[in-house]
VEXMI-709272 format. One record per residue (C-alpha): z, x negated, y negated; residue number from 0; residue in one letter. Coordinates in nm, 3 decimals, m for minus. Last residue first. Example, Ala and Ser with C-alpha at 12.3 -4.5 7.8 and 13.67 -1.06 7.14 Angstrom:
// residues 2
<up: 0.714 | east: m1.367 | north: 0.106 | resi: 1 | resn: S> .
<up: 0.780 | east: m1.230 | north: 0.450 | resi: 0 | resn: A> .
//
This chain:
// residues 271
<up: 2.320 | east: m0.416 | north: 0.475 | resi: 270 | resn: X> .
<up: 2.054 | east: m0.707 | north: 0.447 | resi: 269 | resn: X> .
<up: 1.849 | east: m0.495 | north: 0.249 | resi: 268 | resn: X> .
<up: 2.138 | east: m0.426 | north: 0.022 | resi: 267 | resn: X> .
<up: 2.154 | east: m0.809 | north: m0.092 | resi: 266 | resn: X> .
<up: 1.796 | east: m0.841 | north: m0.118 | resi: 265 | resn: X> .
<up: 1.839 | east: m0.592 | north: m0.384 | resi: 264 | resn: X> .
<up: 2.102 | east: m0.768 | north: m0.554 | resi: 263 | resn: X> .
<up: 1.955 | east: m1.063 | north: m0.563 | resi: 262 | resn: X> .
<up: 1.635 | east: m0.895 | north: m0.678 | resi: 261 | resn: X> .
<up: 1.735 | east: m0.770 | north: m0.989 | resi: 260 | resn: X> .
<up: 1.744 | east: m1.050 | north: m1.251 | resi: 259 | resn: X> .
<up: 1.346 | east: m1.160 | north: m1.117 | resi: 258 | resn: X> .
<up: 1.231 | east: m0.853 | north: m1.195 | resi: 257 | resn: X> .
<up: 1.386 | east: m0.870 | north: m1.554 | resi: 256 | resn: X> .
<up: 1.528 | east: m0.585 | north: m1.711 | resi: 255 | resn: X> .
<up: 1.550 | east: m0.703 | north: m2.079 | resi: 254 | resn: X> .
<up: 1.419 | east: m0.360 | north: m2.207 | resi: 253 | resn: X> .
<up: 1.337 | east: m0.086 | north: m1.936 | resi: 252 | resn: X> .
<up: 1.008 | east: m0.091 | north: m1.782 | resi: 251 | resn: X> .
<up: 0.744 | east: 0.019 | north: m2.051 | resi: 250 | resn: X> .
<up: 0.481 | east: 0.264 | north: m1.903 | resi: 249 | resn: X> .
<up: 0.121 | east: 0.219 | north: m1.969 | resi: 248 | resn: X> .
<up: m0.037 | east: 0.143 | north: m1.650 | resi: 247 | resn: X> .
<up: 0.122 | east: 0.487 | north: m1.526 | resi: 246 | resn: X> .
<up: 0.352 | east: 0.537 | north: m1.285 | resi: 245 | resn: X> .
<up: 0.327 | east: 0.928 | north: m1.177 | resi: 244 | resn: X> .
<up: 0.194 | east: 0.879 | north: m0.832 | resi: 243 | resn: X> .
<up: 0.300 | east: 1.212 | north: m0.662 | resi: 242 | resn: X> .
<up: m0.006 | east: 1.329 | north: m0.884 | resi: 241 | resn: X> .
<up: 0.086 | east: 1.585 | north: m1.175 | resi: 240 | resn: X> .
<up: m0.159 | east: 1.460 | north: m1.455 | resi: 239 | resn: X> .
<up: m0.436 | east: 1.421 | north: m1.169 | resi: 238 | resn: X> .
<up: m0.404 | east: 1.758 | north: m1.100 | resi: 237 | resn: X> .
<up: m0.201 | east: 1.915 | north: m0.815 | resi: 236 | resn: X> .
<up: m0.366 | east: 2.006 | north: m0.478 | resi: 235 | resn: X> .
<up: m0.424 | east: 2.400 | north: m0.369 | resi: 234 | resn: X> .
<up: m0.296 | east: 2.436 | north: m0.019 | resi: 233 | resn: X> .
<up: m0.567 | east: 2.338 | north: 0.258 | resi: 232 | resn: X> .
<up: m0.466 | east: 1.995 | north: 0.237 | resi: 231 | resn: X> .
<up: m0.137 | east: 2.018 | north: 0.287 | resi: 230 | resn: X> .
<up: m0.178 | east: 2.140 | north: 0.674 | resi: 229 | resn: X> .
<up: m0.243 | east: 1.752 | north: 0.765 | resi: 228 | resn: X> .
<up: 0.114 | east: 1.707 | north: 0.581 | resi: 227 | resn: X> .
<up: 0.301 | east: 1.995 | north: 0.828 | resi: 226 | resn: X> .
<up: 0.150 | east: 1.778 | north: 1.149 | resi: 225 | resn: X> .
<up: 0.249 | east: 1.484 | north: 1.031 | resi: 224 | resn: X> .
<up: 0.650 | east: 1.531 | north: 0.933 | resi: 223 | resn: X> .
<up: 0.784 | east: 1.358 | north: 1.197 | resi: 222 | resn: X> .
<up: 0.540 | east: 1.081 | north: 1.167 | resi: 221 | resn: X> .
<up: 0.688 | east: 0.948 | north: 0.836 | resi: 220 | resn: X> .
<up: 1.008 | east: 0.893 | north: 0.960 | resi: 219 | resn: X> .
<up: 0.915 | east: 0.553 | north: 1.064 | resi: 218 | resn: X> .
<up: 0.781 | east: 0.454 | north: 0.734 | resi: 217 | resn: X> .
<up: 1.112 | east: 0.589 | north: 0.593 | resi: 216 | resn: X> .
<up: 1.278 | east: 0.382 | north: 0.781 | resi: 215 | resn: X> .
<up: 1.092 | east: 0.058 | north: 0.739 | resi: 214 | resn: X> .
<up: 1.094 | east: 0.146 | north: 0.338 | resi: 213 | resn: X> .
<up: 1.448 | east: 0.211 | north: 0.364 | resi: 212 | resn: X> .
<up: 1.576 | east: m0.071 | north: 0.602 | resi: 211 | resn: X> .
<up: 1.374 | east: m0.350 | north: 0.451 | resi: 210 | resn: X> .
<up: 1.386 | east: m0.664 | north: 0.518 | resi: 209 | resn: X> .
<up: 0.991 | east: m0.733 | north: 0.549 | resi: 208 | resn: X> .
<up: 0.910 | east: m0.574 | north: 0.226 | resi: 207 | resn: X> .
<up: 1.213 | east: m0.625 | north: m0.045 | resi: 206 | resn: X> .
<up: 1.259 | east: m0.976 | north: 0.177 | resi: 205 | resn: X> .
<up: 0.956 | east: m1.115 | north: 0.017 | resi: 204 | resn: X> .
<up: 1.091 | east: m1.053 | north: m0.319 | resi: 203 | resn: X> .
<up: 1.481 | east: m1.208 | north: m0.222 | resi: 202 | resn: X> .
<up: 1.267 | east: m1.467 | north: 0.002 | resi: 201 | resn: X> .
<up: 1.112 | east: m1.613 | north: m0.301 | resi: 200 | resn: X> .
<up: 1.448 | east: m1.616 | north: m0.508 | resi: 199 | resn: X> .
<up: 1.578 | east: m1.830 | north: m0.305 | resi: 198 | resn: X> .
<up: 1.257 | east: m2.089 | north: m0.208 | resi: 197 | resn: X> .
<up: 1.327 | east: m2.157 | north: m0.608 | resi: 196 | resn: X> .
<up: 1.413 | east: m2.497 | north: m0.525 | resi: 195 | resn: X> .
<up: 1.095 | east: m2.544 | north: m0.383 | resi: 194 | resn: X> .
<up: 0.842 | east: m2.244 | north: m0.328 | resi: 193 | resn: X> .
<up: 0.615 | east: m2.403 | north: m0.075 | resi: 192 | resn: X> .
<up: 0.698 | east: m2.234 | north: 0.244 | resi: 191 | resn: X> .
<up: 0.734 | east: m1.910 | north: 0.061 | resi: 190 | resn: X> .
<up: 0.504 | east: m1.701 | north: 0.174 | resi: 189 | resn: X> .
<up: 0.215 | east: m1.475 | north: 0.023 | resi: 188 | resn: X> .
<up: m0.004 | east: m1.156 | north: 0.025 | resi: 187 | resn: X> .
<up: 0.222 | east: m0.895 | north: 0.035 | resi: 186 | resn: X> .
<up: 0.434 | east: m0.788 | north: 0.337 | resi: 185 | resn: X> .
<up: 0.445 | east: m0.502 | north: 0.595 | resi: 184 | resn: X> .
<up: 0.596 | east: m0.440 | north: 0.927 | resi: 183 | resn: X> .
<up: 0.446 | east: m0.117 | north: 1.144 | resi: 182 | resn: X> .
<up: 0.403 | east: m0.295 | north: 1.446 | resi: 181 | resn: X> .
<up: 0.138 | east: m0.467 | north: 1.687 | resi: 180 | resn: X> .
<up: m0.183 | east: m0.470 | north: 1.453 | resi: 179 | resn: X> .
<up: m0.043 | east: m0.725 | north: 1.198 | resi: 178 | resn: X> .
<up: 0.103 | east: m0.746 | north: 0.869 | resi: 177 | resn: X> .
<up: 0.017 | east: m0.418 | north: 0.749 | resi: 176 | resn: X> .
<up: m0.029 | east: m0.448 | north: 0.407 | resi: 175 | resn: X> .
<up: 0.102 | east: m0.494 | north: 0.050 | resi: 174 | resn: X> .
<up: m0.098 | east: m0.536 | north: m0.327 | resi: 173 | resn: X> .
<up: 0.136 | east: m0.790 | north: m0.510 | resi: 172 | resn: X> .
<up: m0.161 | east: m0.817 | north: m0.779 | resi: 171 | resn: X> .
<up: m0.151 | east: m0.413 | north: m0.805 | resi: 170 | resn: X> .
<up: m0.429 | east: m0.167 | north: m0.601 | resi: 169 | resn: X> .
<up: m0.149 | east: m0.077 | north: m0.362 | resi: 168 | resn: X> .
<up: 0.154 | east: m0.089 | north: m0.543 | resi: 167 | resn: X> .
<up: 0.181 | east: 0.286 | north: m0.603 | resi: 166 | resn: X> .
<up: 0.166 | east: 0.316 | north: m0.248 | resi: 165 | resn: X> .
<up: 0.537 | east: 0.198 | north: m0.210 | resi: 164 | resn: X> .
<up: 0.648 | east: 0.410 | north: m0.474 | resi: 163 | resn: X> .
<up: 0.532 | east: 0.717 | north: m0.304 | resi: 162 | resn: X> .
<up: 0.675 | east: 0.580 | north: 0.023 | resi: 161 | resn: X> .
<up: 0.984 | east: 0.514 | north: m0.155 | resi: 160 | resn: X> .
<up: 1.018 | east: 0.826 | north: m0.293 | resi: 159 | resn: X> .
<up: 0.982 | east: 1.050 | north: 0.023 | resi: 158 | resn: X> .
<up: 1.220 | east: 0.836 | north: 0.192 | resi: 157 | resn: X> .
<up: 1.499 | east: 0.881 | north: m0.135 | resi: 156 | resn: X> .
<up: 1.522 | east: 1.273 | north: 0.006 | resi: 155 | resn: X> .
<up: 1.856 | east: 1.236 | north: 0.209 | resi: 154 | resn: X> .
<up: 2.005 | east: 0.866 | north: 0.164 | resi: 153 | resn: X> .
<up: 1.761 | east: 0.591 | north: 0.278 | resi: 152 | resn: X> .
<up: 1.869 | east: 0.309 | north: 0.526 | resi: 151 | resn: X> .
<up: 1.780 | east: 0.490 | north: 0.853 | resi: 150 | resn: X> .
<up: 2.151 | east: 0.502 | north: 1.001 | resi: 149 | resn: X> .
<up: 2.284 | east: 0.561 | north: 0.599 | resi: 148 | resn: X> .
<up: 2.626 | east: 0.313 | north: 0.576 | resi: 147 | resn: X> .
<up: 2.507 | east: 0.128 | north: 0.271 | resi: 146 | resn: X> .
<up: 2.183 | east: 0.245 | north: 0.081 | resi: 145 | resn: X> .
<up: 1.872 | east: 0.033 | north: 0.110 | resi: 144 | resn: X> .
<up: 1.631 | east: 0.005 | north: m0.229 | resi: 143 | resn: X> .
<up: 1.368 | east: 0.169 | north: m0.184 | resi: 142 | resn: X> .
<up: 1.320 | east: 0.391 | north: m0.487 | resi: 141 | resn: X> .
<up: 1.470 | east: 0.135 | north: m0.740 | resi: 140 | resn: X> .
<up: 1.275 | east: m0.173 | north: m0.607 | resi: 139 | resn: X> .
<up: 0.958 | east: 0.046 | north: m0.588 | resi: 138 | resn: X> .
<up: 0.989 | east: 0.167 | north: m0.937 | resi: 137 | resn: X> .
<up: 1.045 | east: m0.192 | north: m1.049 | resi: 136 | resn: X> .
<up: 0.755 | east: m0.337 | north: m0.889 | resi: 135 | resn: X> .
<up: 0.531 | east: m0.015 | north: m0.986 | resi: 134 | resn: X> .
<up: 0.651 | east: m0.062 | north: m1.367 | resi: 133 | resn: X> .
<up: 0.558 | east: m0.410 | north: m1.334 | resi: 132 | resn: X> .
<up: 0.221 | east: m0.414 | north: m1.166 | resi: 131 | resn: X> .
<up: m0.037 | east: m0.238 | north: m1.433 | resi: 130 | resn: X> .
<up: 0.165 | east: m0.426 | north: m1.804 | resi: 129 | resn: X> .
<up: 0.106 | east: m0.733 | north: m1.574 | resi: 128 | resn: X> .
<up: 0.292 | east: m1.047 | north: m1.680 | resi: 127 | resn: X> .
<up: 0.587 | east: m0.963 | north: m1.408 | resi: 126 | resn: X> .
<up: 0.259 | east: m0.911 | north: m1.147 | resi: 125 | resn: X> .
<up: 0.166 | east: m1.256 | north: m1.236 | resi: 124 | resn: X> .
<up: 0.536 | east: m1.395 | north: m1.173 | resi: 123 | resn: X> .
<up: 0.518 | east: m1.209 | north: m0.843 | resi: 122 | resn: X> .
<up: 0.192 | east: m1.321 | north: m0.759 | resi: 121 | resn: X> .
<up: 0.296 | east: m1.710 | north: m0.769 | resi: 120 | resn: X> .
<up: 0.617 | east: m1.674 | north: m0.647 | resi: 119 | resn: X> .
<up: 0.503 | east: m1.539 | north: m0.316 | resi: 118 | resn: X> .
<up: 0.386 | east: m1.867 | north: m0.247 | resi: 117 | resn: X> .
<up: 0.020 | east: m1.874 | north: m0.179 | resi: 116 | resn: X> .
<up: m0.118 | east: m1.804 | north: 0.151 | resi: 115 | resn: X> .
<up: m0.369 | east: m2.042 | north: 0.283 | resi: 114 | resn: X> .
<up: m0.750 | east: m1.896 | north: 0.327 | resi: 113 | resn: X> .
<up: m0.806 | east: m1.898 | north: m0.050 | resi: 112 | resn: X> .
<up: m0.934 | east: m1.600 | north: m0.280 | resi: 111 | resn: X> .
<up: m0.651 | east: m1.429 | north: m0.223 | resi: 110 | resn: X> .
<up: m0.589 | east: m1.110 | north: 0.082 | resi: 109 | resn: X> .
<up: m0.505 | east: m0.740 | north: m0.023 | resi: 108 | resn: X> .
<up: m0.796 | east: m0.613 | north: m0.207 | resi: 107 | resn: X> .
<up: m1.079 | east: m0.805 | north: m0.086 | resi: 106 | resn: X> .
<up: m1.004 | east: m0.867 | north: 0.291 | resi: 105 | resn: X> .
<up: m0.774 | east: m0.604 | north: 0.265 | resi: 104 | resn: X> .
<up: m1.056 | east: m0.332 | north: 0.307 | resi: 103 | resn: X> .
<up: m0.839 | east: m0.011 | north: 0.181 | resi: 102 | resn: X> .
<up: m0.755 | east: 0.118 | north: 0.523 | resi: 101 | resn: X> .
<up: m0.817 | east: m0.186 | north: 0.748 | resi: 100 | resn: X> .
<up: m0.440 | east: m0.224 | north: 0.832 | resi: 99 | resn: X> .
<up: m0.472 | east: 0.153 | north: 1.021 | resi: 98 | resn: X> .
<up: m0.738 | east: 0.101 | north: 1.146 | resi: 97 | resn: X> .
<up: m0.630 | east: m0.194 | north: 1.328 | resi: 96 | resn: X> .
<up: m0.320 | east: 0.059 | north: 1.394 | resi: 95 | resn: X> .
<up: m0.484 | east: 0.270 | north: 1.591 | resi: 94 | resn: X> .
<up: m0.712 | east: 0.007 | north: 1.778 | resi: 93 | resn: X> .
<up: m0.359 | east: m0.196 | north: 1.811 | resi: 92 | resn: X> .
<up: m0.171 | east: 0.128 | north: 2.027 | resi: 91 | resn: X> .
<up: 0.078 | east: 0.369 | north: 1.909 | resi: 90 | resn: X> .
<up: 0.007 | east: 0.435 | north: 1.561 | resi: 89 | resn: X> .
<up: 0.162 | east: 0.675 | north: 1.283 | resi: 88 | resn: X> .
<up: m0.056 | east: 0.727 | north: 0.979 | resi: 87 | resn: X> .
<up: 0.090 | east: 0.551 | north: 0.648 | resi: 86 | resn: X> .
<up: m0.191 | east: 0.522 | north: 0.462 | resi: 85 | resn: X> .
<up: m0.394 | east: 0.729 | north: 0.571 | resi: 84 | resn: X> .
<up: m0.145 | east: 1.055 | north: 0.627 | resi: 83 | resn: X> .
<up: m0.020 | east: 0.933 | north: 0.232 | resi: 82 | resn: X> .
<up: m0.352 | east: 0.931 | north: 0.073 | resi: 81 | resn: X> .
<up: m0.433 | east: 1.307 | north: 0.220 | resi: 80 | resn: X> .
<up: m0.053 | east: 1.430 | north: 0.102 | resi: 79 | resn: X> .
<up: m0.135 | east: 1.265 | north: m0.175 | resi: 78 | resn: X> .
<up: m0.451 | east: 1.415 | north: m0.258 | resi: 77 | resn: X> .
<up: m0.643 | east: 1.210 | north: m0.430 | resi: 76 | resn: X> .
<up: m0.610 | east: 1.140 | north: m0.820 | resi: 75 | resn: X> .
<up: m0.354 | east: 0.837 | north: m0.823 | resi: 74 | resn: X> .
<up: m0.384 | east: 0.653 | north: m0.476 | resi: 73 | resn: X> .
<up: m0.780 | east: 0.685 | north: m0.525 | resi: 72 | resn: X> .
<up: m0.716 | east: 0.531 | north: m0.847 | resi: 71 | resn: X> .
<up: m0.512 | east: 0.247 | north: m0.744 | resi: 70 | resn: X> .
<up: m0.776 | east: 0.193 | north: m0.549 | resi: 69 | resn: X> .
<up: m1.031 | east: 0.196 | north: m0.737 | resi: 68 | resn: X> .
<up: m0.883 | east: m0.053 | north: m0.992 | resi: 67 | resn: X> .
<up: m0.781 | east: m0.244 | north: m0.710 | resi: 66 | resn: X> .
<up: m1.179 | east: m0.314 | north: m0.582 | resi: 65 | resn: X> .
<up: m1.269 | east: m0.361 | north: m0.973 | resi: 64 | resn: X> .
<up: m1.064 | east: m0.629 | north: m1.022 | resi: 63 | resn: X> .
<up: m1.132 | east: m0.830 | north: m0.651 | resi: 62 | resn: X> .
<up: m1.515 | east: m0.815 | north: m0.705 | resi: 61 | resn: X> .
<up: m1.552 | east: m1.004 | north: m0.379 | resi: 60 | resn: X> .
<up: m1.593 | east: m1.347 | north: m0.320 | resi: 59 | resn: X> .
<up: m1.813 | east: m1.556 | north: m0.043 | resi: 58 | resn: X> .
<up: m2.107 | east: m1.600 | north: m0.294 | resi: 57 | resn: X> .
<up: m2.083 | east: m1.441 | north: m0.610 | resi: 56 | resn: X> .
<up: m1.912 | east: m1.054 | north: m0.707 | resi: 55 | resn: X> .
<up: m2.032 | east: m0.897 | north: m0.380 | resi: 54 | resn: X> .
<up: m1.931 | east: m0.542 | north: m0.338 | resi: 53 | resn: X> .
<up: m1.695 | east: m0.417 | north: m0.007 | resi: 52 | resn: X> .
<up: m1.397 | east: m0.308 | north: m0.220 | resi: 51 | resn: X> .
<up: m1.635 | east: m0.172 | north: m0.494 | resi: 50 | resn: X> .
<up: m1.849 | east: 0.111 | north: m0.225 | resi: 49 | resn: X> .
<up: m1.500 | east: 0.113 | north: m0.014 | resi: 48 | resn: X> .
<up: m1.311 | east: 0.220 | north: m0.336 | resi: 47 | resn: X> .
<up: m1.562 | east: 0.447 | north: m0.412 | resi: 46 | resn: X> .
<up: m1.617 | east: 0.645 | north: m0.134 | resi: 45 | resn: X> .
<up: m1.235 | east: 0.656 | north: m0.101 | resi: 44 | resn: X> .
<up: m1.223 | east: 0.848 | north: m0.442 | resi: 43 | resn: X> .
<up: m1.549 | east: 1.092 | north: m0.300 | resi: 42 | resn: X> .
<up: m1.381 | east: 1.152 | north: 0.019 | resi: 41 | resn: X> .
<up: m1.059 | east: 1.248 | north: m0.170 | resi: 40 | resn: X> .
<up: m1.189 | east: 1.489 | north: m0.403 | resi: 39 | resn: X> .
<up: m1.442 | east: 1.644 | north: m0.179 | resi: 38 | resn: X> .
<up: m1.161 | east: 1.726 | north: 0.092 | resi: 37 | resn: X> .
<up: m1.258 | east: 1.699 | north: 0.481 | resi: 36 | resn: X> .
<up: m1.341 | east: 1.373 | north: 0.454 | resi: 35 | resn: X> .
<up: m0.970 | east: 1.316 | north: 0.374 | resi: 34 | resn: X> .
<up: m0.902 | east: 1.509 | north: 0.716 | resi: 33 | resn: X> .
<up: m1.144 | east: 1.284 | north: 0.889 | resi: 32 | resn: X> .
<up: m0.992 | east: 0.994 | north: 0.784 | resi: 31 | resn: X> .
<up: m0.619 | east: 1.141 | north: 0.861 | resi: 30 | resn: X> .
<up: m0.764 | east: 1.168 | north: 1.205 | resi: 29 | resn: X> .
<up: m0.884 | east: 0.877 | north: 1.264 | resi: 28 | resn: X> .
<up: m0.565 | east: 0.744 | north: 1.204 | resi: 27 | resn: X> .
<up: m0.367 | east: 0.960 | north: 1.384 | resi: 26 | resn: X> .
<up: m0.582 | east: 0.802 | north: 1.701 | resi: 25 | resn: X> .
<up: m0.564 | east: 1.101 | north: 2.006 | resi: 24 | resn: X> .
<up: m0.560 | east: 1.398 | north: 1.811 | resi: 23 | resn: X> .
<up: m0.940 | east: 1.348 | north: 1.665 | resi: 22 | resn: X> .
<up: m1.183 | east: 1.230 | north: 1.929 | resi: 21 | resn: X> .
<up: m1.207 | east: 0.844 | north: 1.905 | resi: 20 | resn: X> .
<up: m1.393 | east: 0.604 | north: 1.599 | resi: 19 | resn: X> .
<up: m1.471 | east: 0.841 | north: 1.334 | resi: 18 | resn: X> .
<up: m1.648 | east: 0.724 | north: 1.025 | resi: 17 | resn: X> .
<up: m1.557 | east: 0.629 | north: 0.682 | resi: 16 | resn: X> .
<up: m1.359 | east: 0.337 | north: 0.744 | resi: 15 | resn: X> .
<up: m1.432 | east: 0.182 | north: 1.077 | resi: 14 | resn: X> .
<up: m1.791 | east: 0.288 | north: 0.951 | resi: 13 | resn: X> .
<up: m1.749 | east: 0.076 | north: 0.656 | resi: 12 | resn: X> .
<up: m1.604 | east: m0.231 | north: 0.839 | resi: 11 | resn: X> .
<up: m1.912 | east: m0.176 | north: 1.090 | resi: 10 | resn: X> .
<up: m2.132 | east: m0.201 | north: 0.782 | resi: 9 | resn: X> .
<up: m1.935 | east: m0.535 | north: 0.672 | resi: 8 | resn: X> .
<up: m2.022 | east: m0.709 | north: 0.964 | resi: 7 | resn: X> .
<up: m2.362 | east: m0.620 | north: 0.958 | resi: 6 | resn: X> .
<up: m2.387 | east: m0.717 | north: 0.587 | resi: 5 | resn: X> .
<up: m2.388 | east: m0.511 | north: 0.296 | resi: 4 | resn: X> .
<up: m2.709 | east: m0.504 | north: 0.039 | resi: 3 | resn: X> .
<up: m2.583 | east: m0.431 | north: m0.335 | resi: 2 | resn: X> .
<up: m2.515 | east: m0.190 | north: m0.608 | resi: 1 | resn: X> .
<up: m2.358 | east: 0.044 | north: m0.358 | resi: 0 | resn: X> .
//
C-alpha cells in the first residue's frame, strides 16, 4: 500500500485477508481461505483491499480506483472463488459481518455523505456510465422474476443472475448486504426524497429488495457449496472466458432506456 493504515482499518484487513474461526464452521472464512488458496485470486483481492482501504484526502477514499479493482477481481478471479465470497451462506451475524465486509463497503459501496442519497441520483449516473449500463440491464434481464416458479427463477436463470448480480459490484449502483441479520441487499440509496418521481425510485430499488429471483437464487446458492469449493482445483478459464462477460465497452440495445423497463420489472417482482 502506498500509504500508512490505521488500527481500525488493519483489523478491517485482517477480517479480510485473514481467518477469523476454524474453517467449516464460518462459510465465509472459508471461501477466504479457499481464494488464498489460488495465486490468481489472492493476488486480485490483494489489490482491491490495498486501493479499497487507500487514502485519497482526509476522511475519503480513492472511491475510482477501489471499483476499478473490484470489478476486476470479479472479472479475472476465479468465479467459482468470487462467487463462494461473495455470496457465502451465513447462519449467525459474525458470519455474515464478514460476509457484508467483503469488498470494504465503506469505500466502495457507501457515498461520500453519511445520509443516503435518493436512489435516483446513482441510477441516472449509472444510465450515463458506458461501465454501469450494460451491467444494469444485464442484471434486469437475468433476474427478472418469472410467474408461477416457487423460487422465482425458471431452471438455470439462478446461475445468471448471480453472475449478473456481481457484475455490478465495482459500478456506481455498487450493492450490499444490508445488514448482518439476513441475506437482503440494496444499493446505496433511498427514496425518501425522490418527489414525484418517488415511483420510479422504488421500481429500481425494488429490483434488489423485491426480488424473488435474486433472493432465491441467493438462497440456493448454499446447496451447491461444497461442489464450488472443489472448482478451484479444476483448471480456471481465462480472463477472455470469465463468467463475467460484460464488458465496459458493450452498447445496450438502441433506445432501451433503464428507466422504460423498470415498471415492468418491478411489476414481476411483485409476482
Amino acid at each position: 500500500m502506498e500509504h500508512c493504515i490505521g488500527s481500525k482499518q488493519l483489523l478491517l484487513l485482517l477480517l479480510l485477508l485473514g481467518s477469523a474461526s476454524p474453517a467449516g464452521e464460518n462459510r465465509c472464512v472459508d471461501a477466504a481461505e479457499a481464494c488464498s488458496a489460488d495465486a490468481r485470486c489472492q493476488r486480485l483481492r490483494t489489490e482491491y483491499v490495498a486501493q479499497c482501504l487507500g487514502r485519497a484526502a482526509p476522511g475519503g477514499c480513492p472511491r475510482a480506483r477501489c471499483r476499478r479493482a473490484l470489478r476486476r477481481f470479479f472479472a479475472r478471479a476465479p468465479p467459482a472463488l468470487t462467487h463462494a465470497l461473495l455470496f457465502c451462506p451465513c447462519a449467525g451475524p459474525a458470519c455474515a459481518e464478514r460476509r457484508r465486509q467483503t469488498f470494504v463497503p465503506a469505500c466502495a459501496f457507501r457515498g461520500p455523505g453519511p445520509a443516503q442519497p435518493s436512489c435516483l441520483q446513482p441510477l441516472d449516473a449509472c444510465e450515463r456510465s458506458a461501465v454501469c449500463r450494460p451491467r444494469l440491464l444485464a442484471f434486469q434481464a437475468s433476474c427478472a422474476p418469472a410467474p408461477g416458479v416457487p423460487d422465482g427463477c425458471p431452471p438455470g436463470q439462478g446461475s445468471r443472475c448471480l453472475r449478473a448480480y456481481a457484475g455490478l459490484v465495482g459500478t456506481v449502483i455498487t450493492p450490499n448486504y444490508v445488514d448482518n441479520t439476513s441475506a437482503h441487499v440494496a444499493p446505496w440509496c433511498d427514496c425518501g426524497a425522490s418527489g414525484n418521481q418517488r415511483e420510479e425510485c422504488e421500481a429500481f430499488r425494488g429490483l434488489f429488495t423485491r426480488n424473488r429471483c435474486l433472493d432465491g437464487a441467493i438462497r440456493a446458492f448454499d446447496s451447491g457449496w461444497p461442489s464450488i469449493l472443489q472448482d478451484q482445483l479444476e483448471p480456471q478459464p481465462g480472463p477472455e472466458h470469465s463468467l463475467l462477460q460484460v464488458s465496459s465497452t458493450d452498447r445496450s440495445p438502441e433506445g432501451n432506456s433503464l428507466l422504460s423497463v423498470l415498471p415492468i420489472l418491478a411489476f414481476q417482482a411483485l409476482l
